[in-house]
DRENDO-1510 file (C-alpha; in Angstrom, 1 decimal, always signed):
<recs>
REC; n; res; u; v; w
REC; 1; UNK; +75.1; +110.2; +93.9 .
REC; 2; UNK; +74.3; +110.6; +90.2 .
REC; 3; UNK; +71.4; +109.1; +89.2 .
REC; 4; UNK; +69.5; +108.4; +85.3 .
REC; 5; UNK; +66.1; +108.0; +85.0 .
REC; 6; UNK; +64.0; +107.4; +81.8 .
REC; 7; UNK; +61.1; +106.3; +80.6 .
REC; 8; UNK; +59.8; +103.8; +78.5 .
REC; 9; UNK; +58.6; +106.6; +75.9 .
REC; 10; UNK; +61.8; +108.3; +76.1 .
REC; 11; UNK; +64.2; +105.1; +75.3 .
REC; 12; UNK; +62.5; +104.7; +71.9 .
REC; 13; UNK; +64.2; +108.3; +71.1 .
REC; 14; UNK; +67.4; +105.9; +71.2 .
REC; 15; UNK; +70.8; +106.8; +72.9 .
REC; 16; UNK; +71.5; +109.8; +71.5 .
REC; 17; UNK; +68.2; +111.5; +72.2 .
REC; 18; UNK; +67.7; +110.2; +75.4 .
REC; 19; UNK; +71.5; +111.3; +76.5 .
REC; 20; UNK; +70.7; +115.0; +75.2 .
REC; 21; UNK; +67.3; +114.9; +77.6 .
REC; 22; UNK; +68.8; +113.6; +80.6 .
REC; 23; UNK; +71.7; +116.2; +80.3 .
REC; 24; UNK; +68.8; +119.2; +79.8 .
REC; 25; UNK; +67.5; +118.1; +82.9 .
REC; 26; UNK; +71.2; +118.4; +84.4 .
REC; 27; UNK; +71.0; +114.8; +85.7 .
REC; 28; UNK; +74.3; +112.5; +84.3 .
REC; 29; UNK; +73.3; +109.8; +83.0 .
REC; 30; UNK; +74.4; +106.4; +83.5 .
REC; 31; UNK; +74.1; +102.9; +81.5 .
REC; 32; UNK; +70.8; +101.3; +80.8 .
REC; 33; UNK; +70.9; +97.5; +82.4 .
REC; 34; UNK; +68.8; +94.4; +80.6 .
REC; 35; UNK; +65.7; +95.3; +82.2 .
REC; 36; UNK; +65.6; +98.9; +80.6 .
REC; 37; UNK; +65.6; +100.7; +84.4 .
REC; 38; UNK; +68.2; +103.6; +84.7 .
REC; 39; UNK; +71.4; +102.5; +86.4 .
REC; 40; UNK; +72.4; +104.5; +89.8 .
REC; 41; UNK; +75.9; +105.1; +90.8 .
REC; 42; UNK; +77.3; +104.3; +94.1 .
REC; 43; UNK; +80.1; +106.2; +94.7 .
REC; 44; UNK; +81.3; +103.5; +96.9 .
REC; 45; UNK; +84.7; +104.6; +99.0 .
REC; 46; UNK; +87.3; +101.5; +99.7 .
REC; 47; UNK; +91.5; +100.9; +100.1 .
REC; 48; UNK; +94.0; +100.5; +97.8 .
REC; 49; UNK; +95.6; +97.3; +97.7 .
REC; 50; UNK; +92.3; +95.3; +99.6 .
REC; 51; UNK; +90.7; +93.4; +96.8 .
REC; 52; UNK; +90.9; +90.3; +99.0 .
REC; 53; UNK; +89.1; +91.9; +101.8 .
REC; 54; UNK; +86.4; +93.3; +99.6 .
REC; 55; UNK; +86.1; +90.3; +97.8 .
REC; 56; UNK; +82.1; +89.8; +98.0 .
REC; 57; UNK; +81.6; +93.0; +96.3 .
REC; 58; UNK; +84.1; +92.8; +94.0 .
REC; 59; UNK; +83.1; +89.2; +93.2 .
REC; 60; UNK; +79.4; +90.3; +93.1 .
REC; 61; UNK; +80.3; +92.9; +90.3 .
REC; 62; UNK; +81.8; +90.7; +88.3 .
REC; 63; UNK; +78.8; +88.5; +87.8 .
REC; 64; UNK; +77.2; +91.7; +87.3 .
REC; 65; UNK; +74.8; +91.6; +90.0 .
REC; 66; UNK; +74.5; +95.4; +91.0 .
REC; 67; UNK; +73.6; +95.8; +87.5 .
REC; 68; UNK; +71.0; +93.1; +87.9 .
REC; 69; UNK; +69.9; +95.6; +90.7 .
REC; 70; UNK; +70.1; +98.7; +88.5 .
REC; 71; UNK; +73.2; +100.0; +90.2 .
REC; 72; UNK; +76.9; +100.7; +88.4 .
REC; 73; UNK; +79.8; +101.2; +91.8 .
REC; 74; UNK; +81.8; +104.1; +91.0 .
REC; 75; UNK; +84.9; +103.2; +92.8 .
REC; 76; UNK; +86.5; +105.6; +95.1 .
REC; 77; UNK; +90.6; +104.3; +96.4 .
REC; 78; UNK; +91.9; +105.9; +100.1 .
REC; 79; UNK; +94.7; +104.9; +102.0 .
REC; 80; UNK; +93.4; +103.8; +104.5 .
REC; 81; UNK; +89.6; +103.5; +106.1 .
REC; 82; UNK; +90.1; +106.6; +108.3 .
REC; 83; UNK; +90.6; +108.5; +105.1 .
REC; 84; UNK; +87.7; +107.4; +103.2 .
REC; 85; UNK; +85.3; +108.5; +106.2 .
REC; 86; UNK; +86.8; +112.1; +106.0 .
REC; 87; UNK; +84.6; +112.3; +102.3 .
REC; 88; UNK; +81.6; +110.9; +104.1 .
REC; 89; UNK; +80.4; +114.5; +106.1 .
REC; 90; UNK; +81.2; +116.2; +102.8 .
REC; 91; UNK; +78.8; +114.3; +100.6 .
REC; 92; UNK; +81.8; +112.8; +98.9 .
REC; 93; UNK; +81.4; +108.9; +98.7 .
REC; 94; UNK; +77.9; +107.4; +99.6 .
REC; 95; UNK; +79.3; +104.5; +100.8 .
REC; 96; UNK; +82.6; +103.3; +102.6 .
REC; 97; UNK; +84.2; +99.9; +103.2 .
REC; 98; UNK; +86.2; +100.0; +106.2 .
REC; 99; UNK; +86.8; +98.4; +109.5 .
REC; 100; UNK; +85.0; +98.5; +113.0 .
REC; 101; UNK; +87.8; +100.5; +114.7 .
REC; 102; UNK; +87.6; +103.4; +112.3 .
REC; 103; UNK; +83.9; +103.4; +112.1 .
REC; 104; UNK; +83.4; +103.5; +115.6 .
REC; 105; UNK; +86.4; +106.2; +115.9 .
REC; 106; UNK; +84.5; +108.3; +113.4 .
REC; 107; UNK; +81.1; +108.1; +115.2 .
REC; 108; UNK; +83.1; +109.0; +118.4 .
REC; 109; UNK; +83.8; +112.3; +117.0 .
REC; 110; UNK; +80.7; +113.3; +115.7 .
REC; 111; UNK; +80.1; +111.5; +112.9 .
REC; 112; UNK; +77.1; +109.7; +111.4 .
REC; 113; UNK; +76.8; +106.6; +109.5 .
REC; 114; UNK; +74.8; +103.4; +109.2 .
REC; 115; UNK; +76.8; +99.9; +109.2 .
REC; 116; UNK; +74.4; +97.5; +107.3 .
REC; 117; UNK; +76.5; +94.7; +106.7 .
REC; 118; UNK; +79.7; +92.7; +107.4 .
REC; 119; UNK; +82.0; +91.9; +104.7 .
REC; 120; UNK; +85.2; +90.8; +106.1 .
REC; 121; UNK; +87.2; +88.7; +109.8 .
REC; 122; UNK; +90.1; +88.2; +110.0 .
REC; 123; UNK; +92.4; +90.5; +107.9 .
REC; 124; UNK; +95.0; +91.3; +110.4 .
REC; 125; UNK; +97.9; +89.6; +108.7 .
REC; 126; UNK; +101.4; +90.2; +110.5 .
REC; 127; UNK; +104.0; +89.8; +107.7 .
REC; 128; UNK; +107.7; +90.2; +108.6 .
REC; 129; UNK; +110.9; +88.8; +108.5 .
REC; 130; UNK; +111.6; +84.4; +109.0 .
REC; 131; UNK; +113.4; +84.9; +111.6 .
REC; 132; UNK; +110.1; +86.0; +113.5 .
REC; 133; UNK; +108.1; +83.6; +114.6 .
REC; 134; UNK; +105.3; +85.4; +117.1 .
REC; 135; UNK; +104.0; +89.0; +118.1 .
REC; 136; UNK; +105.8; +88.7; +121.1 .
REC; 137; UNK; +109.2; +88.9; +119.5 .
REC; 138; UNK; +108.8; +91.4; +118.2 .
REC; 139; UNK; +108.8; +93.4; +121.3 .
REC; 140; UNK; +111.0; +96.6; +121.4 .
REC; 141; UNK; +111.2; +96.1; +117.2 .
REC; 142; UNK; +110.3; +98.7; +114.6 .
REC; 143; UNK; +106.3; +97.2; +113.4 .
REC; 144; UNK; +104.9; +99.4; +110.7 .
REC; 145; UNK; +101.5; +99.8; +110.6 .
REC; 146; UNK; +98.8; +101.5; +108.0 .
REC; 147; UNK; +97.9; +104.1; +110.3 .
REC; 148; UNK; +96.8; +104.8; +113.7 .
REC; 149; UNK; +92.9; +105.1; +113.4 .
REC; 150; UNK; +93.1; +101.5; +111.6 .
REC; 151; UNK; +91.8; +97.7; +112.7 .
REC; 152; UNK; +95.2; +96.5; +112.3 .
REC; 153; UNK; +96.5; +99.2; +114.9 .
REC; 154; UNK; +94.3; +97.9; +117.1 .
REC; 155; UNK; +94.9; +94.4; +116.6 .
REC; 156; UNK; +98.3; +95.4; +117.3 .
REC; 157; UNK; +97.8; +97.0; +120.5 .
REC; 158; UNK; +95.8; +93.9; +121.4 .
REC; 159; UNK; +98.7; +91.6; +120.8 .
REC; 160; UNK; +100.5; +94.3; +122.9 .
REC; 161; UNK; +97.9; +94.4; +125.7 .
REC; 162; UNK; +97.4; +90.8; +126.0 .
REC; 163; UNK; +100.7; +89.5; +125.6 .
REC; 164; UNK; +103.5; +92.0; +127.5 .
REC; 165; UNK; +104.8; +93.6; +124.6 .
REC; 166; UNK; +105.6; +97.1; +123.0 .
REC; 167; UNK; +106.4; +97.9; +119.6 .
REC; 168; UNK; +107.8; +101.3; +118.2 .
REC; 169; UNK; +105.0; +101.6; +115.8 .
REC; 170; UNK; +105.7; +103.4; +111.9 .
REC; 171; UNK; +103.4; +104.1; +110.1 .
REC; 172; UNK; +103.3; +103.6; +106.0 .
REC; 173; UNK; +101.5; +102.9; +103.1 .
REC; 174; UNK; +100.4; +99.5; +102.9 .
REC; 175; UNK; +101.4; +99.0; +99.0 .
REC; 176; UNK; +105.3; +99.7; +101.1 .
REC; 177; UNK; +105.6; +96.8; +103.3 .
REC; 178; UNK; +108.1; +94.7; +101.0 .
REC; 179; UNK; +110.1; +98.0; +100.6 .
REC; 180; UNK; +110.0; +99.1; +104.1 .
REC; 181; UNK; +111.4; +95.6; +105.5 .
REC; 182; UNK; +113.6; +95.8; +102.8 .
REC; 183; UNK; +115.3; +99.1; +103.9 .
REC; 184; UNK; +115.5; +98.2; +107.6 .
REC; 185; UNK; +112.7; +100.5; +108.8 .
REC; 186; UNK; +110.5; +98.1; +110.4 .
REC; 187; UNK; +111.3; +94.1; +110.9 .
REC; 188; UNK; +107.4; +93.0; +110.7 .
REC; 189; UNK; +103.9; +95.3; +108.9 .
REC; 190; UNK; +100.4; +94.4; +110.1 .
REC; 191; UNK; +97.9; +94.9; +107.4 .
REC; 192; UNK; +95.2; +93.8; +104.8 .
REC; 193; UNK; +95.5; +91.9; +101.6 .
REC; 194; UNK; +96.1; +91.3; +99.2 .
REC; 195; UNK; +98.5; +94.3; +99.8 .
REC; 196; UNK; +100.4; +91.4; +102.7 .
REC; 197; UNK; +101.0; +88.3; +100.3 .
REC; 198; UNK; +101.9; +90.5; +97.4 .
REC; 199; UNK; +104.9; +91.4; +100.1 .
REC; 200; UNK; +105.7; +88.0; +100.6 .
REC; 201; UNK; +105.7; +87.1; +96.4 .
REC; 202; UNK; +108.3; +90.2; +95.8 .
REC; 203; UNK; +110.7; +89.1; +98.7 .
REC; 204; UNK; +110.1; +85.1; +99.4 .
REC; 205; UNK; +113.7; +84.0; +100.6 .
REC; 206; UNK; +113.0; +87.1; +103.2 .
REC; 207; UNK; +109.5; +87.2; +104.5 .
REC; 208; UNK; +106.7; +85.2; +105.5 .
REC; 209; UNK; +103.5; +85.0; +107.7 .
REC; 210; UNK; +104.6; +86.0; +111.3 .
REC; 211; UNK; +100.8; +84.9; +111.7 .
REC; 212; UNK; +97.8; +85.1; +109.2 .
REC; 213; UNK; +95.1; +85.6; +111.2 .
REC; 214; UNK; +94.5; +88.0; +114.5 .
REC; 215; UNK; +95.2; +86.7; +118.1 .
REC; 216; UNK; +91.2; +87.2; +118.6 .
REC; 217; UNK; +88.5; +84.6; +117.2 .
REC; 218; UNK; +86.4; +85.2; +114.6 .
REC; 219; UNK; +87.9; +88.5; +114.6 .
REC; 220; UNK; +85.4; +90.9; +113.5 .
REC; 221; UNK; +86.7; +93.4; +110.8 .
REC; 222; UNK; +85.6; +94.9; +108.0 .
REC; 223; UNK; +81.6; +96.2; +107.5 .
REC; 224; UNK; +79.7; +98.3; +104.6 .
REC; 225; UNK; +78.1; +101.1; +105.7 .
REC; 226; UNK; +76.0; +104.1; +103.9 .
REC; 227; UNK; +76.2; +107.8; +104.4 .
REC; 228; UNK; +72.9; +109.6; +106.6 .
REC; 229; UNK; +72.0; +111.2; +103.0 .
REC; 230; UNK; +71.7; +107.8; +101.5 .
REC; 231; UNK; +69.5; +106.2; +103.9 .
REC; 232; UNK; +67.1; +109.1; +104.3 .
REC; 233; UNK; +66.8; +109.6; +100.3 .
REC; 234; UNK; +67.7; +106.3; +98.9 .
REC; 235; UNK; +67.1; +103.3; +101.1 .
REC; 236; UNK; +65.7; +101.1; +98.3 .
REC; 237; UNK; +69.1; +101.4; +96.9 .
REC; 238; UNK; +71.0; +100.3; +100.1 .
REC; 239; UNK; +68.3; +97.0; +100.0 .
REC; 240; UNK; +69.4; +96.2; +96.5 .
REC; 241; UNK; +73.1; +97.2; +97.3 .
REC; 242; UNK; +73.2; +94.6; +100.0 .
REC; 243; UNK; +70.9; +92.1; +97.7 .
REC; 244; UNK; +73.8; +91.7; +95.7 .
REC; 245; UNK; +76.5; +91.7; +97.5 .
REC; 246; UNK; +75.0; +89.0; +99.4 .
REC; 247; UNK; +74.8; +87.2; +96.1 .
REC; 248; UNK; +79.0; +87.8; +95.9 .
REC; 249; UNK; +79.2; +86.1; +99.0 .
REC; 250; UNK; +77.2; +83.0; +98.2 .
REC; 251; UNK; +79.3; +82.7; +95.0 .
REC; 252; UNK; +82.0; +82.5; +97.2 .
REC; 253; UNK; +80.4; +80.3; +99.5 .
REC; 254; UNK; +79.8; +78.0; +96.7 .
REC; 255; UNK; +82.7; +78.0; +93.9 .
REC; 256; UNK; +86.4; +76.8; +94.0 .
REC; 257; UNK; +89.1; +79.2; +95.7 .
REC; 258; UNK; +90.7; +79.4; +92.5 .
REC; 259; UNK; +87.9; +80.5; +90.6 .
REC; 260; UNK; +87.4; +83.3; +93.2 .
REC; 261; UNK; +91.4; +83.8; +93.0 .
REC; 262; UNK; +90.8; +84.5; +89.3 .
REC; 263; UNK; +87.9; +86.8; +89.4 .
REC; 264; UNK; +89.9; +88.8; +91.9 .
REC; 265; UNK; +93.0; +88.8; +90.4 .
REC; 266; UNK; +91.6; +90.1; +87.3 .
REC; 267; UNK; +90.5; +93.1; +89.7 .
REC; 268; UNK; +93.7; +93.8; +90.2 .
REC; 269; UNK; +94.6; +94.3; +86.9 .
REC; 270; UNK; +96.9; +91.2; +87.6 .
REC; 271; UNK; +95.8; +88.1; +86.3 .
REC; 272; UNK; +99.2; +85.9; +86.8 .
REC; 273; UNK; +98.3; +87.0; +90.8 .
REC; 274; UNK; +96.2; +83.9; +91.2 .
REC; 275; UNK; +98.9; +82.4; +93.4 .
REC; 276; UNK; +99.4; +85.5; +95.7 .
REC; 277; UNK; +95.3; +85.9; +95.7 .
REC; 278; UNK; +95.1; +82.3; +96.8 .
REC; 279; UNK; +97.9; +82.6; +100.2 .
REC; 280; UNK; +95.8; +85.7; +100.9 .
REC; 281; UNK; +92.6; +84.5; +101.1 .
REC; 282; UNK; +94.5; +82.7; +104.2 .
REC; 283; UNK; +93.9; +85.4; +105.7 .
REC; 284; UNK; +90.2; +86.7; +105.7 .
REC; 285; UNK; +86.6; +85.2; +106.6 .
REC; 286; UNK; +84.2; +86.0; +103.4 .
REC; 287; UNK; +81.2; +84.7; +104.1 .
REC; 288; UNK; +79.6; +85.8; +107.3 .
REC; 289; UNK; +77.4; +89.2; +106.3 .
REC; 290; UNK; +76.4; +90.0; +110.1 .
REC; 291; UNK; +78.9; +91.4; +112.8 .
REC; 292; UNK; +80.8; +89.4; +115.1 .
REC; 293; UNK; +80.1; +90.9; +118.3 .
REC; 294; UNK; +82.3; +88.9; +121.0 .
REC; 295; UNK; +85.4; +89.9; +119.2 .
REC; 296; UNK; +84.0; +93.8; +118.2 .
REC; 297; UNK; +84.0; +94.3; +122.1 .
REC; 298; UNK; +87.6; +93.2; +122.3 .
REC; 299; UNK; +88.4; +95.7; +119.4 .
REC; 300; UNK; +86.6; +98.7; +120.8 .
REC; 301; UNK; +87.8; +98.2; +124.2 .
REC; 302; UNK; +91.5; +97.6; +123.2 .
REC; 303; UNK; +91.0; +101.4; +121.4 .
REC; 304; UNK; +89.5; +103.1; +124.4 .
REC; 305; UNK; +92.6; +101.5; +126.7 .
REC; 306; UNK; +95.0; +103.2; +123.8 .
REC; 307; UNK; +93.0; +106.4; +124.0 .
REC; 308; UNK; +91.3; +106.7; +120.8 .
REC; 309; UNK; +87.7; +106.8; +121.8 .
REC; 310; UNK; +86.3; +107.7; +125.6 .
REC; 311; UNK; +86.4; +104.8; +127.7 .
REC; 312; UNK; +82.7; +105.7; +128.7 .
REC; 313; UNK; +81.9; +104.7; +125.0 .
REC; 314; UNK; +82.5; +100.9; +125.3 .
REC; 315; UNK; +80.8; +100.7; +129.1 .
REC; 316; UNK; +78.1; +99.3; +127.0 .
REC; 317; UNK; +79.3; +98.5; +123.6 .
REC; 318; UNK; +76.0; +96.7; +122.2 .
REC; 319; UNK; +74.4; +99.2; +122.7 .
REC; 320; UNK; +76.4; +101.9; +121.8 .
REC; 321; UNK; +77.2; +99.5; +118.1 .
REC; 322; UNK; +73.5; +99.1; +117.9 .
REC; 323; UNK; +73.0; +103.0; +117.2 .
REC; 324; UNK; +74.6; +102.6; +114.2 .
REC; 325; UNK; +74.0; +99.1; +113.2 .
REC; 326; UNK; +70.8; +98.5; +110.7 .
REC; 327; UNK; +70.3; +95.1; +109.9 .
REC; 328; UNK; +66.5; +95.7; +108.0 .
REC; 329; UNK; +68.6; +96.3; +104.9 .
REC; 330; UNK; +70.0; +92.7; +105.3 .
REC; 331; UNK; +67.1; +91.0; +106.6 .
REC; 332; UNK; +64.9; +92.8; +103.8 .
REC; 333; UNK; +67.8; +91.6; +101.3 .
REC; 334; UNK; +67.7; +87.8; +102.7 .
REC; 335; UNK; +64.0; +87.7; +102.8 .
REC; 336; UNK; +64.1; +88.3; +98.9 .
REC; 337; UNK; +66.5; +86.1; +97.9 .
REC; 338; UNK; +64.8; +83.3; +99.5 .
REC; 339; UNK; +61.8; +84.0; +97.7 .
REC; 340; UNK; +63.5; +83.6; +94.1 .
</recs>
């Protein structure tokens, strides 16, 4: 993480003077916000194609409340979540949205994190061709998926588990689901949007919503959580981090759809998307910042019974969440906000 700091007495120098000092200190130097503080960067790691799902940071940066908070998100785009963790031991990214599953795979293995927040349920969508109707016909089909370490492969493999069903699973990039149904190498793709409705806008006559939201309620799914480094060097930036994005999610709480639609489609570079941002936000929960636990023990159980983490692991899943779960971020965070 790159971080600026100057002075009162150093910003009279102006820019160009305070620029050369920062860079003979051989700290970069980021953008001054209203209040004269130095901005810090979050390199912040997330997936391509997942504006929807991320839409309470995305919506809070917009309005410009991490630089209320002195910070500037340097966006980092992976595949998948299971990629963006890779970059996490290495220093990489300081922060990574991603889902339950893959977080929980990650600690499994070794790794270290701190989940401070929940951003996203839902975001399972099953898009495939009209002539499917349900998960369970789909049974003995081709069903792509975005990889194997993901939520939506386990949400998958909890349709499969629950319902008396199995799928030959292929696995693709999620910007390829039109494509992929397209060329006959899957009949249905599980994934995150707005990557799913933009899949239905480029073939309408051909797919649809097989089913918008996961066969699990309230389905827990996507959380924010900070590197080890971060929280031991920087936690007064994860407090104001989460301040804000809190402040995303009570814009959302508290304006139209479309007005969120717009601010997100202008995110994606796209702002005639409106209508494909809209039948996306179908499929995601936005405004509940604190885990789901009822339907993160379905999860992490469905991935021990598929092998991905020991089944000793989810014996006691509360518990074995709660290692990595900080909440005194958010609970710092709300306390604030109500005092303003």
């Amino acid at each position: 993480m790159k971080i600026a700091r100057a002075g009162s007495r150093l910003a009279r120098f102006g820019r160009a003077a305070l620029l050369a000092s920062v860079a003979a200190l051989g700290i970069a130097a980021g953008a001054a916000h209203a209040q004269g503080k130095a901005m810090t960067a979050v390199r912040l790691g997330d997936q391509s194609g997942a504006e929807v799902d991320y839409a309470a940071v995305w919506v809070a940066e917009s309005q410009g409340y991490y630089a209320d908070e002195g910070i500037k998100i340097d966006r980092k785009t992976y595949a998948n979540g299971p990629a963006a963790l890779l970059d996490m031991p290495s220093g990489s990214v300081d922060a990574v949205m991603a889902a339950i599953a893959p977080f929980m795979q990650f600690v499994a293995r070794g790794g270290d994190l701190r989940i401070v927040m929940s951003v996203t349920k839902g975001n399972a969508a099953l898009v495939g061709l009209k002539k499917y109707h349900s998960y369970k016909e789909l049974d003995g089909k081709n069903v792509g998926t975005p990889g194997i370490g993901t939520i939506h492969d386990a949400i998958l493999g909890y349709a499969e588990q629950t319902q008396g069903f199995k799928v030959h699973r292929v696995f693709g990039k999620i910007t390829d689901i039109a494509v992929m149904i397209d060329k006959g190498e899957v009949e249905a793709f599980i994934g995150w949007e707005p990557a799913s409705a933009m899949a239905i806008a480029q073939s309408p006559g051909k797919l649809h919503y097989i089913q918008q939201l996961p066969p699990i309620k309230n389905s827990e799914s996507l959380e924010l959580a900070f590197s080890p480094a971060m929280v031991k060097d920087h936690p007064d930036v994860i407090e104001r981090f989460v301040r804000a994005t809190l402040r995303g999610i009570e814009y959302i709480r508290t304006h139209s759809r479309e007005n969120v639609a717009e601010i997100l489609a202008k995110k994606m570079n796209d702002p005639k998307a409106v209508p494909v941002v809209l039948n996306a936000m179908g499929s995601v929960i936005l405004t509940d910042p604190r885990m789901d636990m009822p339907s993160t023990r379905i999860i992490l159980q469905t991935i021990a019974k598929q092998g991905k983490i020991p089944p000793e692991l989810v014996k006691d899943v509360d518990g074995w969440v709660g290692k990595y779960l900080d909440y005194s971020y958010l609970d710092k965070a709300e306390a604030s906000l109500k005092k303003r």
